[in-house]
C-alpha positions as CSV (number, residue, x, y, z in Angstrom):
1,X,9.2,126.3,146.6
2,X,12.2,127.8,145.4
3,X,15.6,126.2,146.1
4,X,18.2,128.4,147.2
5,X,20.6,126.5,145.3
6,X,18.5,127.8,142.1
7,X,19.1,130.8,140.3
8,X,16.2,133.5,139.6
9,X,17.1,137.0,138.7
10,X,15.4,139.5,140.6
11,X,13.5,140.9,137.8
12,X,11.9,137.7,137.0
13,X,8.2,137.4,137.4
14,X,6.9,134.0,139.3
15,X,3.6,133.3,139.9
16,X,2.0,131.4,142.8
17,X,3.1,128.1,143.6
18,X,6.0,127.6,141.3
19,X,8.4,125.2,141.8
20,X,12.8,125.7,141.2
21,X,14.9,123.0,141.6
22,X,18.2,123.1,142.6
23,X,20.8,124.3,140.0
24,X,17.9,125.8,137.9
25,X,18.2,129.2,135.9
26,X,15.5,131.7,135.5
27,X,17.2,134.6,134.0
28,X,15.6,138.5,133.9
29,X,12.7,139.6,131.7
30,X,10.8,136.2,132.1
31,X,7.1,135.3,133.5
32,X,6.5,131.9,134.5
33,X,2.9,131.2,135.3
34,X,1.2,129.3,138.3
35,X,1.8,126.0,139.1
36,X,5.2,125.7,136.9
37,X,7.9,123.2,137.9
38,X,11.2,124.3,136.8
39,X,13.6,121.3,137.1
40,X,17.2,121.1,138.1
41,X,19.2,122.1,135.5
42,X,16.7,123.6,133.3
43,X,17.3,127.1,132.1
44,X,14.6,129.9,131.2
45,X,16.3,132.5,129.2
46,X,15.0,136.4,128.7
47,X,12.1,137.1,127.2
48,X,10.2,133.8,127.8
49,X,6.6,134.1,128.8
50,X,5.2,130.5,130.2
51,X,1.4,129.9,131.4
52,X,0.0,127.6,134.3
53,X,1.1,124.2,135.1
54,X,4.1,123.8,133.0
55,X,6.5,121.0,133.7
56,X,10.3,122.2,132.4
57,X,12.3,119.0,132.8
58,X,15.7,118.9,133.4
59,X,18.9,120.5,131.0
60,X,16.0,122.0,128.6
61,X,17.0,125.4,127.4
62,X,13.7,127.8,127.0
63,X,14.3,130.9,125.3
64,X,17.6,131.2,123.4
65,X,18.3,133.6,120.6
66,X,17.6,132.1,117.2
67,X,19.9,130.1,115.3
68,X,20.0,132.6,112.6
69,X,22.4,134.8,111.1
70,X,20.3,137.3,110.1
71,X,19.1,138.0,113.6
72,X,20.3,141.7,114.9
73,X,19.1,141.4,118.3
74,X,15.7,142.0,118.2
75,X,13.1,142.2,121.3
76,X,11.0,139.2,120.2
77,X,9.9,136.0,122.4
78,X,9.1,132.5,123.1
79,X,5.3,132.2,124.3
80,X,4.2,128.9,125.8
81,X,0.6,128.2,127.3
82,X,-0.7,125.8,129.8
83,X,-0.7,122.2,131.2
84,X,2.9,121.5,128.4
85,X,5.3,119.1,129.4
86,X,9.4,119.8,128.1
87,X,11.2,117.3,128.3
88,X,15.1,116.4,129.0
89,X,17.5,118.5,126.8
90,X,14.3,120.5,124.8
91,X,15.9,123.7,123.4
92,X,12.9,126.5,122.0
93,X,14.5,129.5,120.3
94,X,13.2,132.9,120.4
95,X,11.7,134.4,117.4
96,X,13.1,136.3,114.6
97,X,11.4,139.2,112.3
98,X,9.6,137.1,110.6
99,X,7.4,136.4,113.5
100,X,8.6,138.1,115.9
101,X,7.8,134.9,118.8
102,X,8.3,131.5,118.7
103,X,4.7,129.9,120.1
104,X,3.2,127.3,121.9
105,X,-0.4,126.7,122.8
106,X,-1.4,123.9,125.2
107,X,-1.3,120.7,126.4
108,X,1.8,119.5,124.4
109,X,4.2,117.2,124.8
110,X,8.0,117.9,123.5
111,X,10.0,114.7,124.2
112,X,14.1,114.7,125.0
113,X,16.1,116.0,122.6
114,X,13.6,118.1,120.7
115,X,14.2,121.2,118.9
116,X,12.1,123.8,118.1
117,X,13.7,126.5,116.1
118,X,12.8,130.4,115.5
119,X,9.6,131.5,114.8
120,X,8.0,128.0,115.2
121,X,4.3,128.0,115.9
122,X,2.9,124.6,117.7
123,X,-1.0,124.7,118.1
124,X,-2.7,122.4,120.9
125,X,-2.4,118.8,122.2
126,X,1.2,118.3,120.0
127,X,3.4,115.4,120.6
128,X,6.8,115.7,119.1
129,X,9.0,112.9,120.2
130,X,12.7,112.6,120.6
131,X,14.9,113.6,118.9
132,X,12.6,115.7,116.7
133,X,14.1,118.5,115.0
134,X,12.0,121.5,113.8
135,X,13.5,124.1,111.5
136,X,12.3,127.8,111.9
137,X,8.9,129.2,110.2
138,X,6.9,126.1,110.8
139,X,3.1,125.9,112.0
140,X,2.3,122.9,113.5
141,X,-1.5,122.5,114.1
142,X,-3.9,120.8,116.8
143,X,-3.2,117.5,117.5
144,X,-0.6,116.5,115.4
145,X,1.7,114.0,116.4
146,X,5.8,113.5,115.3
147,X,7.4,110.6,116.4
148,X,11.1,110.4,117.1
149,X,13.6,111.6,114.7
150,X,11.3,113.6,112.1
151,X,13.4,116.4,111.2
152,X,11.0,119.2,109.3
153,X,12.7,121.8,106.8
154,X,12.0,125.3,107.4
155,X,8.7,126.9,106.2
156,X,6.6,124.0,105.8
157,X,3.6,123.0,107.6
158,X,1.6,120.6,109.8
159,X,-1.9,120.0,109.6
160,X,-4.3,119.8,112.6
161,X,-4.4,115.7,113.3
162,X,-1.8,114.6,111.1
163,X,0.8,111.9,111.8
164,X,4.3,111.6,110.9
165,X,6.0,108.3,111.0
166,X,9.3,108.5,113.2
167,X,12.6,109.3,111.2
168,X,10.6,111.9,108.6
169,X,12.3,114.1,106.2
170,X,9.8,116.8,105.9
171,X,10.5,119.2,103.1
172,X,6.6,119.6,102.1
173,X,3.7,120.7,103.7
174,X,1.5,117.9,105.5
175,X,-2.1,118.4,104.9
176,X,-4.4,118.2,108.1
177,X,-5.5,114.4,109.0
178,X,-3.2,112.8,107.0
179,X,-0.5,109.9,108.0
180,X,2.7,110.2,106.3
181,X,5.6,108.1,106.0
182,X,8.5,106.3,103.7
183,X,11.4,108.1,101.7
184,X,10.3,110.4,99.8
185,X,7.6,111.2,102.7
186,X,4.4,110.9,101.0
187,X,0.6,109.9,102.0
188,X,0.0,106.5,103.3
189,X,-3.6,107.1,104.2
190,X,-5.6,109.3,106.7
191,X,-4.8,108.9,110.6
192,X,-7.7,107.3,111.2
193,X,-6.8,105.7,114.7
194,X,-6.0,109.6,116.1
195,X,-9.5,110.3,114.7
196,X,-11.7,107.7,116.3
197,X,-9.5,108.5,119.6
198,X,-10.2,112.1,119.4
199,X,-14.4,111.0,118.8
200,X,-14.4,111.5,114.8
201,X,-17.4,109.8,113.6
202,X,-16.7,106.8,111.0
203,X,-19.0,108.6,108.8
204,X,-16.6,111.6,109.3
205,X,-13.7,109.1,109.0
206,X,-15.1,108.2,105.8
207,X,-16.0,111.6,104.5
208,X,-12.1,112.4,105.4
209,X,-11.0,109.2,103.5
210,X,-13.3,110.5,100.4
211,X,-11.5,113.7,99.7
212,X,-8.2,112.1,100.2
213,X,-8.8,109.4,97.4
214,X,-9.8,112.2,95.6
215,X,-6.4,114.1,95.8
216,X,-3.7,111.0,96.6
217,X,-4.7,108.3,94.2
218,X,-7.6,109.1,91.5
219,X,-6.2,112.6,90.3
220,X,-2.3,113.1,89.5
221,X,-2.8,117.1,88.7
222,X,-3.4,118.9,92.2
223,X,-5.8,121.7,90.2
224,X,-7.9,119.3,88.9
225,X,-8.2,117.2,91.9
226,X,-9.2,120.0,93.9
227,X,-11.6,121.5,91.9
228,X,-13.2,117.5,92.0
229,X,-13.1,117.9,95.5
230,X,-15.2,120.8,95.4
231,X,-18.1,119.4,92.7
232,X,-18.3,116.3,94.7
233,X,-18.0,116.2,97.9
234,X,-20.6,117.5,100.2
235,X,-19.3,120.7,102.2
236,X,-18.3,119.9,105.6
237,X,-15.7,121.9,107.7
238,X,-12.9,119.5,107.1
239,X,-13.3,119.7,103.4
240,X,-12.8,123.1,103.4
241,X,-9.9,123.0,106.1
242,X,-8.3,120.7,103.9
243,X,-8.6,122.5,100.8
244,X,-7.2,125.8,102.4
245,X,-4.3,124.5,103.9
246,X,-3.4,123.0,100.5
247,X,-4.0,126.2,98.2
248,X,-1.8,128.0,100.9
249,X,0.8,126.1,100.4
250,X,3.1,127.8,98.0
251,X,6.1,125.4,97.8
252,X,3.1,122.3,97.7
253,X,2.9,119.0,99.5
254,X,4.1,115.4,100.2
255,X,3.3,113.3,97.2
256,X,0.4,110.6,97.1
257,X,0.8,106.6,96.6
């Protein structure tokens, strides 16, 4: 399962079944979980630690030190779960001090060319498509989806189900189930399709919709639309998802209409 044209230092940890292709690098102080398939050319740096049934394509560079001056060396990681697929020419840097590990959960999908910088934290069920690049100290949450060329300023953040057109300049936070777009990025309406795909209710749908008219297009003054939120709409736990992620946001979010 292991070519012996591939390169894996002694003191890295395999588990059963894991495939290296030839020309591949899996350098010391690395575990790589059942099932993996390191491809040719792909190269798993120190202090990466990979789950089950991960597919490293080809020329993707797992596990780098950050991109960041201030980094003096320290002994933090990249953690990736299960079942993700890494695509041609991914790099994922390690973390920094901040957060000490650069993070991703499951089932996600990082198309060629995709960056993920330090301290990055990707939840479950992600797509990021080409060419995507992600600054450091950014959450992205379950089931959101970037399409190719988004390119995300440091320390904002992703909501769960949200969608970001392709060719993005993120520099505010995007609220859970939301599809942004256009220049400045700014709401275009809730992702609705991702929702009924992912067995959302139209009722829910609707529910969704409610709070966003709310905060988008009947209230220009963020306070007062949230405290509307609050009187009118019945409790639910997307309203108060949605209202979280927004009061945590301390350098705001995209504009409305």
């Amino acid at each position: 399962m292991i070519s012996p044209l591939a390169f894996v230092h002694p003191k890295a940890e395999l588990g059963s079944n894991v495939v290296v292709e030839p020309f591949a690098m899996i350098h010391q102080d690395t575990v790589i979980g059942d099932g993996c398939h390191i491809m040719s050319h792909a190269v798993i740096m120190p202090k990466t630690r990979m789950g089950k049934n991960n597919r490293v394509f080809p020329h993707a560079v797992v596990g780098a030190i950050p991109q960041d001056l201030k980094f003096k060396g320290e002994e933090s990681l990249v953690e990736i779960g299960d079942d993700n697929t890494i695509r041609e020419c991914v790099t994922i840097n390690r973390g920094t001090l901040d957060r000490m590990t650069t993070k991703i959960g499951n089932n996600c999908l990082l198309m060629a060319y995709v960056h993920l910088g330090h301290d990055v934290i990707v939840g479950n069920h992600v797509i990021i498509a080409n060419c995507a690049q992600i600054a450091g100290h950014i959450t992205i949450e379950d089931y959101a989806v970037l399409e190719g060329k988004v390119a995300a300023q440091q320390f904002v953040n992703i909501g769960k189900h949200a969608f970001v057109a392709g060719a993005s300049l993120v520099r505010k936070s995007v609220p859970p189930y939301v599809r942004v777009a256009k220049e400045p990025l700014q709401y275009i309406g809730i992702n609705s399709v991702g929702l009924g795909r992912r067995g959302f209710s139209q009722e829910k749908i609707r529910h969704i919709e409610d709070i966003y008219r709310i905060i988008f297009i009947r209230e220009k003054n963020m306070s007062v639309a949230l405290e509307r939120v609050e009187k009118e709409i019945p409790d639910s736990d997307e309203k108060k998802e949605i209202l979280n992620f927004i009061r945590n946001q301390k350098d705001g979010i995209v504009r409305g209409v």
